[in-house]
C-alpha positions in Angstrom: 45.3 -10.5 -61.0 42.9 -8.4 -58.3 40.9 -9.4 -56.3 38.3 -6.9 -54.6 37.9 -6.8 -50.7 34.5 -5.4 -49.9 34.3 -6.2 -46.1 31.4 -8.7 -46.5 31.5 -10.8 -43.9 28.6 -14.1 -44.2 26.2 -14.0 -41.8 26.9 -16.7 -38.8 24.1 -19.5 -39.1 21.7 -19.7 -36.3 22.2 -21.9 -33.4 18.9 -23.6 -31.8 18.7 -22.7 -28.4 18.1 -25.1 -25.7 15.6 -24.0 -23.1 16.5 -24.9 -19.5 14.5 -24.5 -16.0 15.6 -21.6 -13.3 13.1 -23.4 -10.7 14.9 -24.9 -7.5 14.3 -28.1 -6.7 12.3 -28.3 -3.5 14.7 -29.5 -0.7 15.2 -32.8 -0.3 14.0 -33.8 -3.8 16.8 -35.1 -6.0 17.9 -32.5 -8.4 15.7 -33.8 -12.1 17.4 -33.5 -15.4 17.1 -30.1 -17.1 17.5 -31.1 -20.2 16.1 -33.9 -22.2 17.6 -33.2 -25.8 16.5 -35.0 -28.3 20.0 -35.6 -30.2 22.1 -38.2 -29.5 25.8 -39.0 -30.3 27.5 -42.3 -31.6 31.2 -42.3 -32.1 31.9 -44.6 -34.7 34.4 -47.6 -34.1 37.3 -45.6 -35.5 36.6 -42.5 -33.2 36.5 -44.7 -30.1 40.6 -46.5 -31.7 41.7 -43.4 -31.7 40.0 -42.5 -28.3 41.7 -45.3 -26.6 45.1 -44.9 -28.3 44.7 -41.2 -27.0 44.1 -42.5 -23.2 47.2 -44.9 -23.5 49.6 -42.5 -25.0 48.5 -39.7 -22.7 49.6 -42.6 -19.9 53.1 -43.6 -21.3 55.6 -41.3 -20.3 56.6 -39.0 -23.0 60.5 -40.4 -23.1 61.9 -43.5 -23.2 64.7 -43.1 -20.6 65.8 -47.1 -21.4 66.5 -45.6 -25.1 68.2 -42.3 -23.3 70.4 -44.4 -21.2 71.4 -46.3 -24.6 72.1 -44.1 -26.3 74.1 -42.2 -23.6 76.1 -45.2 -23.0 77.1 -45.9 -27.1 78.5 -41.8 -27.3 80.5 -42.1 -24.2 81.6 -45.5 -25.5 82.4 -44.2 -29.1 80.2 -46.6 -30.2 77.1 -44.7 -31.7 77.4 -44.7 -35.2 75.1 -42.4 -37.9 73.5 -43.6 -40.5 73.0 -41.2 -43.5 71.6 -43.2 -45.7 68.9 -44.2 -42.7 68.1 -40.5 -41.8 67.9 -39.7 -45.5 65.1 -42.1 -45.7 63.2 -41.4 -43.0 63.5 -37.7 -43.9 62.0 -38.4 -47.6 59.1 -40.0 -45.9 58.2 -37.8 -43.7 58.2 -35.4 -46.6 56.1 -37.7 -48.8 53.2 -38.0 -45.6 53.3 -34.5 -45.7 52.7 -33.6 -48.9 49.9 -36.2 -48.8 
C-alpha cells in the first residue's frame, strides 16, 4: 500500500474578527465596555462537576503523608505485605479503561 504526499495543506477557516475602540476614555469617566459580543457561553451541569472537582483537587495536597507514614511504619515493622493477586487486578483494569 502507498499513499501519495502532495504537500496540500487545507486552508485554515476564517475567524470573525471582533472590532474594538482605540479612543481614551475622557479622564474621570469610568472606562465603558469595549466589547458587547453577542455570543454567550453556558457550561453545562457536567462542565461545572468537573469544574468544582478540578478547584478541590487542585486544593488537596498532592500526597497523603498519613498513608506515607503508614506505610513507612509497616516496612520498618516487617509488616507490609504484597498482594499479587491485588496488583494483578488493578493492573487488568487499568488496561481494560484504557483500551476503552
Amino acid at each position: 500500500m502507498s499513499q501519495k504526499i502532495d504537500g496540500g495543506i487545507p486552508a485554515a477557516p476564517q475567524l470573525r474578527s471582533v472590532a474594538t475602540s482605540t479612543k481614551a476614555a475622557p479622564v474621570g469617566e469610568p472606562r465603558a465596555q469595549a466589547i458587547q459580543a453577542g455570543d454567550s457561553l453556558r457550561l453545562t451541569d457536567e462542565a461545572s462537576t468537573l469544574q468544582a472537582m478540578q478547584r478541590e483537587l487542585s486544593a488537596a495536597p498532592a500526597i497523603d503523608e498519613s498513608r506515607v507514614q503508614a506505610v513507612r511504619e509497616a516496612l520498618e515493622n516487617g509488616t507490609y505485605r504484597i498482594n499479587p493477586d491485588v496488583i494483578a487486578s488493578r493492573m487488568l483494569g487499568l488496561d481494560e479503561l484504557l483500551a476503552g
